[in-house]
N, C-alpha and C positions, 0 to 999 in steps of 0.2 A: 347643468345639462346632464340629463343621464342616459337615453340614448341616442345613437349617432347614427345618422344614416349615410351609409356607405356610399359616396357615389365618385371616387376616384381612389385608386389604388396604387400603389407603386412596388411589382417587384425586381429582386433583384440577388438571384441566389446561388450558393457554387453548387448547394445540394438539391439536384433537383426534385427528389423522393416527395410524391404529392403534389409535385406543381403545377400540373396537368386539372386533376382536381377540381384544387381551389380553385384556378381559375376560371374554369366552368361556373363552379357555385356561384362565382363574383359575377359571371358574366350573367349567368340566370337571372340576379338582382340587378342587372342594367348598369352593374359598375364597369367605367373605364378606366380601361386597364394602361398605366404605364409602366416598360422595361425598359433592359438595356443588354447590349451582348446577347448571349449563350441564355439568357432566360427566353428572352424575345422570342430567338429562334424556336427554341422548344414551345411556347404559349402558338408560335405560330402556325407550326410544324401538327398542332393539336385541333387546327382552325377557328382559332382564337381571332378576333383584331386586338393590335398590342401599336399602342403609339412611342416609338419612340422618345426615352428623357431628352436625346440633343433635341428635339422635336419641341417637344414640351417646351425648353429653357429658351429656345431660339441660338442655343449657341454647340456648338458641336463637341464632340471626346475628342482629346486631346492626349498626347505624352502618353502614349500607349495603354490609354483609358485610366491614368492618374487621376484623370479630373473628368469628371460626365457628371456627377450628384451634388458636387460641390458650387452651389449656385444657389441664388435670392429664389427662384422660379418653385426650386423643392426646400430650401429649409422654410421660406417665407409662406410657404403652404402647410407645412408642418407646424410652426412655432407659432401661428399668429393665433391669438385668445379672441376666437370667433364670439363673442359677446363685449366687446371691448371697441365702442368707437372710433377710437385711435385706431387701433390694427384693421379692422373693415375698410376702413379709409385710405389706410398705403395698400392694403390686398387689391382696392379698385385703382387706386393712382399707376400700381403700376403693374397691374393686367395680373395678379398671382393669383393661381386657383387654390383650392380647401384639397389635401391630400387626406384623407379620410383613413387611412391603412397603410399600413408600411410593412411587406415582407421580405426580412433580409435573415440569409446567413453570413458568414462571416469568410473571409477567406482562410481555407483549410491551411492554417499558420502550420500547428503542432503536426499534421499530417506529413507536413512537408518536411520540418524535422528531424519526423522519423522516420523516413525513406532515406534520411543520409544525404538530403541537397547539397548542394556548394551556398556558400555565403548570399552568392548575388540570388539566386533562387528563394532563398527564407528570404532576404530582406523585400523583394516584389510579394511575397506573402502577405506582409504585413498590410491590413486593411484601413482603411483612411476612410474613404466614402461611408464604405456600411455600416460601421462604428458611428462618425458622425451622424446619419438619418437616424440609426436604433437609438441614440441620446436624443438629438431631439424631439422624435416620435413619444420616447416614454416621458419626457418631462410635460408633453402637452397632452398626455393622456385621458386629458378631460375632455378631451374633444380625438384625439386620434387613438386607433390600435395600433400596435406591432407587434410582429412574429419573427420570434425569433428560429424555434424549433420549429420542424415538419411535423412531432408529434400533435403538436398546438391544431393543424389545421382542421381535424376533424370537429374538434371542439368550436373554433370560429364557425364553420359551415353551419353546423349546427345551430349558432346561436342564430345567424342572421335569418334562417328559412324561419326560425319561431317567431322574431322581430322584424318580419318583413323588411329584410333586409340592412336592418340596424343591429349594432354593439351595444352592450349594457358598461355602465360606468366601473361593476363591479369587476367587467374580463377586462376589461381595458387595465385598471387597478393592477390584476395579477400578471397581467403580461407584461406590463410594465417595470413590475419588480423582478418577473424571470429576465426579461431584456438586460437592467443594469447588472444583474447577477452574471447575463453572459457577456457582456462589456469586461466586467473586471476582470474574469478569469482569462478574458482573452489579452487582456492589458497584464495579467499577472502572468500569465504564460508567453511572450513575450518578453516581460523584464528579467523574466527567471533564464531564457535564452542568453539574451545578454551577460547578464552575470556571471551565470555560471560557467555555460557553453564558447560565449563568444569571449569575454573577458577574462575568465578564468580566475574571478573572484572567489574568495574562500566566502567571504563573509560581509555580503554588500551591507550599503549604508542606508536602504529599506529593502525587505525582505519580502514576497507576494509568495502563495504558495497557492498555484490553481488546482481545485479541486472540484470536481463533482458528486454530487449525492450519487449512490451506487444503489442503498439499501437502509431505509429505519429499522431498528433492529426492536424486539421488544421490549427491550429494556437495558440499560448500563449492567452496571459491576450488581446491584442490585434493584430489586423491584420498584423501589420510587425515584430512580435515576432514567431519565432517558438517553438515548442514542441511537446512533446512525453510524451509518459504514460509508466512507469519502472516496473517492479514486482520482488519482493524478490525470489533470488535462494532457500534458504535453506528454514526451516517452517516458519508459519508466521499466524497471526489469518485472518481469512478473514472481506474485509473489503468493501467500496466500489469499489473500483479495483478490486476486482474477483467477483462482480454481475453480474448475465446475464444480457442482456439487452433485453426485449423481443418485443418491439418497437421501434421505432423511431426517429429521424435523428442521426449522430453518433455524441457523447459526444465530446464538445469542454472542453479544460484549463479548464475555467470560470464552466462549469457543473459539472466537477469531484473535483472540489474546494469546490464550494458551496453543491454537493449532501452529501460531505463529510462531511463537519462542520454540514448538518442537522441529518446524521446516527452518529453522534458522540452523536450529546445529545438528540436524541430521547434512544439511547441504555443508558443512563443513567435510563428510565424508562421501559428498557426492561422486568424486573419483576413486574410494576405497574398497575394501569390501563391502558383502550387503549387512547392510544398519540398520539398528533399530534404535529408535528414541520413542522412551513415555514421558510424560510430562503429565506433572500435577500443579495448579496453581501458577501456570508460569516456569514452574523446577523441572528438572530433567527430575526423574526419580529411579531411573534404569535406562543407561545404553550400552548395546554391546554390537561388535562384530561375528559373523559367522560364515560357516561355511556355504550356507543357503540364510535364506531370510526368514525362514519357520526358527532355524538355530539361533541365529541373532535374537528371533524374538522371545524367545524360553530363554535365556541365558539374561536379557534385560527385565523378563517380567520376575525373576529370581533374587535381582538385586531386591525390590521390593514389591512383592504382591500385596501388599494392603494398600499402599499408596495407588499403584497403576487402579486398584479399581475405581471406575468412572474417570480413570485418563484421559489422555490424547495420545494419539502414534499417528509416527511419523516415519515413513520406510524408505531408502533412496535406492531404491529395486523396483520395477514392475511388482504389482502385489500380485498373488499367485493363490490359488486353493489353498492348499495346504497351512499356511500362513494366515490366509483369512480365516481357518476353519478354527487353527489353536487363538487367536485373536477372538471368537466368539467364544471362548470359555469363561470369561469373565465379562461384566457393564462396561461399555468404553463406548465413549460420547463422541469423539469422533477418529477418522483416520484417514490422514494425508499419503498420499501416492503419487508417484509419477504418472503410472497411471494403473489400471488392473485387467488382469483376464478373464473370460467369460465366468470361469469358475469360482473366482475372488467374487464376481458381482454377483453370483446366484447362491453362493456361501450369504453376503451379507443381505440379499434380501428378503431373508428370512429374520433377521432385526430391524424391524421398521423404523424404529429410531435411532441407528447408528445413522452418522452422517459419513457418507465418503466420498472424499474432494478428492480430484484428480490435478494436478500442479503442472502436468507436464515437464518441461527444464526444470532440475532446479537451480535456487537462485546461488549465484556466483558471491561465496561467501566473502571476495574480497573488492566486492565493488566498490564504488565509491557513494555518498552520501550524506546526507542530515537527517538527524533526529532532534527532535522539538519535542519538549515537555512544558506545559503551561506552570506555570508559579501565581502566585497572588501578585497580580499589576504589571503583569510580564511573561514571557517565553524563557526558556533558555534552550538556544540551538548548539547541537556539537556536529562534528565530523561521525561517520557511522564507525564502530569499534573493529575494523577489520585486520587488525594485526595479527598475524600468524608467527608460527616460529616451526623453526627447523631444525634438523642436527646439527646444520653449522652454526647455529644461532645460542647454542645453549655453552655454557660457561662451568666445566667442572671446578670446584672450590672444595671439595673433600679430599680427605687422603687415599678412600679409595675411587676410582671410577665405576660407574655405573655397566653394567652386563649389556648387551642386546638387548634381552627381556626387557630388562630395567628401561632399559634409552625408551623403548616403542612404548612400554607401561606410562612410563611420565607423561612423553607426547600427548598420549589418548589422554591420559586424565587431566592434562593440560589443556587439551581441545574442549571436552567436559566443561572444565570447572569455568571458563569463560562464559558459558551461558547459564551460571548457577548464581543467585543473589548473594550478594556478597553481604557476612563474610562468608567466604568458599573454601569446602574444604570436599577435595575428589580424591577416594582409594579408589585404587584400579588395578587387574591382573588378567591380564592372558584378552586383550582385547575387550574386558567387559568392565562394567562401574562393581563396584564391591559394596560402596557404601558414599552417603551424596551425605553433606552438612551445609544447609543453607542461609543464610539470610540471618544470622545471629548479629549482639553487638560483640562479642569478642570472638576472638578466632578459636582459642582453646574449647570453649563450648561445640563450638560447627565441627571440631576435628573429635569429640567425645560424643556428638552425634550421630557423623557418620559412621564411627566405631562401633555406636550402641544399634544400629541398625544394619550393619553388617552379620552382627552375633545374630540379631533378631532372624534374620533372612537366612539365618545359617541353622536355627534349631528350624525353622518350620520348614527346609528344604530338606533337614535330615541329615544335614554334609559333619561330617568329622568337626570341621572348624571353619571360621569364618575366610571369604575370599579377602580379606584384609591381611593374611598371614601370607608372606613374601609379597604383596602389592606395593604397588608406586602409589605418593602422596602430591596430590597437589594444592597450592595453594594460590588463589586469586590476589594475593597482594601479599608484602613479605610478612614474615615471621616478628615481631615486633620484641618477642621472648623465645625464650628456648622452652619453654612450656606447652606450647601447640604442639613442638616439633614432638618432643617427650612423650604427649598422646598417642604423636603416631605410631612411635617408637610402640608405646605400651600396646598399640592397636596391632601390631604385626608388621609396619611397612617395611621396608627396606631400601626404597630408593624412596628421594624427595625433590620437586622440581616445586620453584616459587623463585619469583622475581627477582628478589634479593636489594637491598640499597637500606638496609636498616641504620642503622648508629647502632645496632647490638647485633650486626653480622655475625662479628668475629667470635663473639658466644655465643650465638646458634651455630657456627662452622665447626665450633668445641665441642658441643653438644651431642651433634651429627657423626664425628670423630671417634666420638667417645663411644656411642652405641654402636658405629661400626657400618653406618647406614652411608651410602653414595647420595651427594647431592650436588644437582646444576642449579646454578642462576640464569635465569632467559632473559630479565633487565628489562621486561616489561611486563607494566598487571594489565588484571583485567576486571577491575572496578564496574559491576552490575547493582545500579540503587534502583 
C-alpha cells in the first residue's frame, strides 16, 4: 500500500505551536478528528469538532489522565495490518476503527528539569501514553503517519492537498524514523535523569546520551570526513555550541574544536582580570592578563605572532572597539565573547569572514561532567578534568620558597598548561604565557620548545631577551628526569610548579636546589591526550 487516505486522526499534544492548522487542513480533507484534554479544547476553541478518545474507547480518563490512550480502541486502530485477514476480522469483531494519523508530542520531561521541579513534578512528566501511540504508529507505518514535530506539519498539509487527502509510503517512512529517534532521546533523557540527577551514579551500567542535530557542518577534521554539530536534549551549561554567531562564514569541525578548547581556558579566568587566549590547533599559543583587554591582547599575540595567525580568541571581557580593532590586524578565523559593543561589531564588519560568537556566561570551569572519546569497538567515558589548585593547595619541596611573583607566575602557568597537550610545558611571567611546549612524546623536547619560541617571540618583538628569563615553569605531569627541569633552568625560569610523585623526585628536588630555582608540588596533573 503506498498511499493512505486519511480519514481519522488522533491528536494529542503539550506543544500546541500549529495545531490550529493542521487541524483545519485535516478537517478540509473530511478527516475526523480525535483528542483529549488541553488539545480538544484548543481544536475546539478554533471551531473544530473534536470527538473525544474516552468517547472514542467507550471508557473514560482515569488516575488523573494516567490512562485515556492506553486502550484496544487506539492501539488496535493503530497496529492492525489493514490488508491482513485476520486483523480485519477482530477490527470488525470488536467494533475498532483505522486511526489513519497520530499527532503527538511528548510530555515536556527535560523542560521540567530545567525549571528546577521537585521529584514528584519530573516524575508526572514522564510520558507513558504518547510514547506508547508514537511506537505503535511508526512500526505500522505502512498504513499510518505520525508527527512527532510541529515543524513536520507544514510538510503533512502539504502532502495531503497534492494527494487528495492521502500520505505517501515515502513520508510515512521518514516520519517514522524521526518518531523512534524522538522516542529514544526521550527514553535517553530520562535514564540519564535518573542516573545522574536522581541516583547520583557516577557511571551507570548502560549509558544513553540524548542528543539532537543542531547543524551538519561542511565537513570533519578534513574534506572527505563529514559532520554535524549535536546539542544535549535535557539541561546542560552553555557553552560554545549555543553561541550566537553574529557574523561570519558558517563554523566548520576544525572552528567549533578550536573556539572550544580557547572558551574553556579563558573561563578559567572568568572571575580575573581581562583575558586573552589564542589558540591554534586546539593549543593555547598566547594568554595573558591586562590592564584592559586591547593590553591582554598585545602581550598574548607577543607570545607568538606566527602561530596566532588564522587563530581562535577567546576574551572573558565584553569586546570593545579598541580591542576588536588591534584583533583586525592580523587573519583570525574566529572570536569568542561574552558578548560585544556596537563598536566591536562595526570594527568586525568590515571582515566578512571573521566569525564572532557571542557566549554570554561563561562556562563555570569547575562543573561537573563527562567526556566520551570513541575508541575502535568502544567509548571511553571519564569525569570532565575540573581540578583547580590554590595557594593552599601547592607544596614547597625546595630549599628556597617561591616570591609573590613566582607563587601568581606558577598558578597562571599552571592554569595554561592544563589546556596544553600533553606533554606540557608553560613559561610564564608577569601574567602573560612566555613560551607554550605542546604535545611532544618527551617532556625535555616540549620544555626546549617552548624555550626555542620564547627567543623566537623575543627577536621579532625586538625585547632585550626572552619573557622566559625570571618566568615560572610549569609542568602538566611530573618531571620523570632532572633534564626537562635543567632546560628550564637553561631557559631562564626560576620558579617551577609540577605535580610531583616521581620515583626520581628527590633528584629533581637536587637539581632544583642546585640551580637555585623554588619549586611547589600541587599532587595533581593534568594529562590532555
Amino acid at each position: 500500500m503506498s498511499n493512505v487516505k486519511i480519514t481519522r486522526a488522533l491528536l494529542s499534544v503539550s506543544d500546541k505551536a500549529g495545531l490550529v492548522e493542521l487541524g483545519q487542513a485535516l478537517a478540509r480533507h473530511g478527516v475526523e478528528l480525535l483528542s483529549t484534554g488541553g488539545t480538544a479544547r484548543a481544536l475546539r476553541d478554533a471551531g473544530l469538532t473534536v470527538k473525544d478518545v474516552s468517547e472514542h474507547t467507550g471508557f473514560p480518563e482515569m488516575m488523573d489522565g494516567r490512562v485515556k490512550t492506553l486502550h484496544p480502541m487506539v492501539h488496535g486502530g493503530l497496529l492492525a495490518v489493514r490488508d491482513d485477514a485476520e486483523h480485519a476480522q477482530a477490527m470488525v469483531e470488536h467494533g475498532i476503527a483505522p486511526i489513519d494519523l497520530v499527532v503527538v508530542n511528548l510530555y515536556p520531561f527535560a523542560q521540567t528539569v530545567a525549571k528546577g521541579a521537585e521529584r514528584d513534578e519530573i516524575i508526572e512528566n514522564i510520558d507513558i501514553g504518547g510514547p506508547s501511540m508514537v511506537r505503535s504508529a511508526a512500526k505500522n507505518h505502512h498504513y499510518v503517519a505520525i508527527a512527532t514535530d510541529p515543524a513536520d506539519y507544514a510538510m503533512i498539509i502539504a502532502e495531503l492537498d497534492v494527494n487528495d487527502g492521502a500520505t505517501t509510503l515515502d513520508l510515512r517512512r521518514r516520519l517514522a524514523a524521526k518518531a523512534f529517534a524522538a522516542t529514544a532521546a526521550y527514553d535517553a533523557t530520562i535514564s540519564s535523569w535518573f542516573a545522574f540527577a536522581d541516583q547520583g551514579e557516577g557511571f551507570p551500567a548502560s549509558l544513553s546520551v540524548p542528543l539532537k542535530k543542531g547543524a551538519e557542518l561542511r565537513y570533519g577534521e578534513n574534506p572527505h570526513q563529514k559532520a554535524a554539530l549535536y546539542l544535549p536534549l535535557g539541561p546542560s551549561a552553555r557553552g560554545i555550541a549555543q553561541a550566537e554567531q553574529v557574523q561570519g562564514k558558517e563554523l566548520s569541525y576544525n572552528n567549533y574544536n578550536d573556539a572550544d578548547a580557547a572558551l574553556e581556558l579563558v573561563s578559567e579566568f572568568r572571575d580575573g582580570p581581562p583575558t586573552v587566549v589564542i589558540v591554534k590547533h586546539a593549543n593555547p599559543c598566547g594568554v595573558a592578563t591586562g590592564a584592559t583587554l586591547v593590553e591582554a591582547y598585545e602581550a598574548a599575540l607577543a607570545c607568538d605572532s606566527v602561530s596566532a595567525f588564522g587563530g581562535i580568541i577567546a576574551v572573558n571581557r565584553p569586546l570593545d572597539g579598541p580591542t576588536a580593532e588591534a584583533i583586525s590586524g592580523i587573519f583570525t578565523e574566529v572570536v569568542a565573547a561574552p558578548s560585544a559593543d556596537g563598536a566591536a561589531k562595526a570594527v568586525f564588519a568590515k571582515k566578512k569572514n571573521l566569525r564572532l560568537l557571542l557566549t554570554g556566561e561563561l562556562p563555570d570551569p569547575a562543573r561537573p561532567g563527562l567526556t566520551l572519546k570513541t575508541i575502535a569497538g568502544g567509548m571511553l567515558v571519564q569525569s570532565r578534568d575540573n581540578g583547580r589548585i590554590g595557594h593552599d593547595d601547592l607544596k614547597v619541596v625546595t630549599k628556597r620558597e617561591p616570591t609573590t611573583q613566582e607563587l601568581e607566575d606558577c598558578l597562571f602557568a599552571w592554569t595554561v598548561a592544563k589546556h596544553v597537550k600533553s606533554n606540557a610545558i608553560v613559561y610564564a611571567r608577569g601574567g602573560s604565557t612566555a613560551g607554550v611546549g605542546a604535545g611532544q612524546m618527551n617532556r625535555l623536547e616540549s620544555a626546549r620548545i617552548a624555550a626555542w619560541k620564547a627567543r623566537d617571540a623575543a627577536e621579532k618583538a625586538g625585547w632585550a631577551e626572552p619573557r622566559t628569563i625570571g618566568s615560572a615553569v610549569a609542568s602538566d605531569a611530573f618531571f620523570p628526569f632532572a633534564d626537562g627541569l635543567l632546560a628550564a633552568v637553561e631557559a631562564g625560569a626560576t620558579a617551577v610548579i609540577q605535580p610531583g610523585g616521581s620515583i626520581r623526585d628527590e633528584e629533581v628536588i637536587a637539581a632544583a636546589d642546585e640551580a637555585g630555582l623554588a619549586m611547589v608540588f600541587t599532587g595533581m596533573r593534568h594529562f590532555r591526550h
